[in-house]
N, C-alpha and C positions, 0 to 999 in steps of 0.2 A: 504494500500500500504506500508505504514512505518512496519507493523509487516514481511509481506511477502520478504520485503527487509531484514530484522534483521535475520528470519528466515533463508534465503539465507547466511548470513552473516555469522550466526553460523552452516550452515552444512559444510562450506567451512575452517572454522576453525578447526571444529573436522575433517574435511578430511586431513588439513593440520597438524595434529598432528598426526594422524595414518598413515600419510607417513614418518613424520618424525621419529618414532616409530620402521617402518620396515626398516629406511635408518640407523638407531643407531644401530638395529639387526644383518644387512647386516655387517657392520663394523666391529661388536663385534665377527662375525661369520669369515671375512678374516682376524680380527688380530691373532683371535683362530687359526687359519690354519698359517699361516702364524708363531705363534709359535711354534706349535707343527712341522713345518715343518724343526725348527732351533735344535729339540732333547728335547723340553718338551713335554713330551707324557701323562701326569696325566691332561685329559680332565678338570676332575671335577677344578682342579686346576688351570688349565688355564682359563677357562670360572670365577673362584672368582675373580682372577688376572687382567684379564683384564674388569669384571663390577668396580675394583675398581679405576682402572685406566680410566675411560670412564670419559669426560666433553662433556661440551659445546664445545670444539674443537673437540671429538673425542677421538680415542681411542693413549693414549700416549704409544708407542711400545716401546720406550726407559726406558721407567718406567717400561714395565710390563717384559722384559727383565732382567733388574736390579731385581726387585724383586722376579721374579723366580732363579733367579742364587742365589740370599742369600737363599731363600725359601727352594732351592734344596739340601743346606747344610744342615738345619736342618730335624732330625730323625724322620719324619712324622709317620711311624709306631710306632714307638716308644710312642711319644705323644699321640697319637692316641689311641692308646691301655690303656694308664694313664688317658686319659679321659673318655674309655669305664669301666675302673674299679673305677673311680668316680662319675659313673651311668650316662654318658651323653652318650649315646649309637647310638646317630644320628652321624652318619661316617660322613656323607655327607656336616649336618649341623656346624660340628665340623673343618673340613677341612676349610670351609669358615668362621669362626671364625677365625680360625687361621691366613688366609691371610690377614682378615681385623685388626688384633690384630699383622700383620707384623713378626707371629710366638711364640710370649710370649705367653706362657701358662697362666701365672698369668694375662693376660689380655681376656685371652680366657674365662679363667674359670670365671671371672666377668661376661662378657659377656652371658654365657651361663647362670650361676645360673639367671641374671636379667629376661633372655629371660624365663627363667622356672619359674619364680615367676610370672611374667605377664600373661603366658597360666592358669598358676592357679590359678589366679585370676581373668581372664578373664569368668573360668570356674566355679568359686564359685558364686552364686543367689547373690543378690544385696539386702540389707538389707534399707530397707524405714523407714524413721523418721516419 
């Protein structure tokens, strides 16, 4: 009886985390809208914007607001293109660098060579003592 309670216990639990999951989604999906409907129309950027701005409250619009209006100042193509010919060639991946690095390039480009060292190291065989 005690396991079939526990069991209960925990399906109810992971059902309550997979609501909570699509009720974060739902959010992250009306503040997206919700921007793009104020004139940020760069998706990919809105959607890095506003995961970065997402807590435990929710999605902070006052943040993600602020931070696209500074975001929109700087020369996205531009960077973007100095990153493409520093071999980092993920558009996608590069953009949200960027928004999580607040725009510095010299923060991105860490970000990124760490993220390229870990895949490739991830991908080199494991050497046993």
């Amino acid at each position: 009886a005690a396991e079939a309670a526990e069991a209960a216990e925990a399906a109810e639990a992971a059902e309550a985390v997979q609501a909570a999951t699509r009720d974060a989604s739902a959010l992250k999906e009306v503040a997206a809208a919700e921007l793009a409907a104020m004139g940020f129309e760069d998706a990919e950027l809105v959607r890095g914007v506003v995961d970065k701005n997402t807590g435990a409250e929710g999605v902070n619009l006052e943040r993600c607001v602020t931070a696209l209006t500074a975001l929109s100042e700087v020369e996205w193509d531009t960077m973007l293109d100095d990153l493409a010919e520093m071999g980092f060639d993920d558009r996608a991946l590069n953009k949200k660098m960027l928004v999580m690095s607040d725009g510095s390039i010299n923060k991105t480009v860490k970000q990124l060579v760490n993220t390229k060292e870990t895949k490739e190291a991830a991908k080199q065989p494991m050497e046993l003592d």
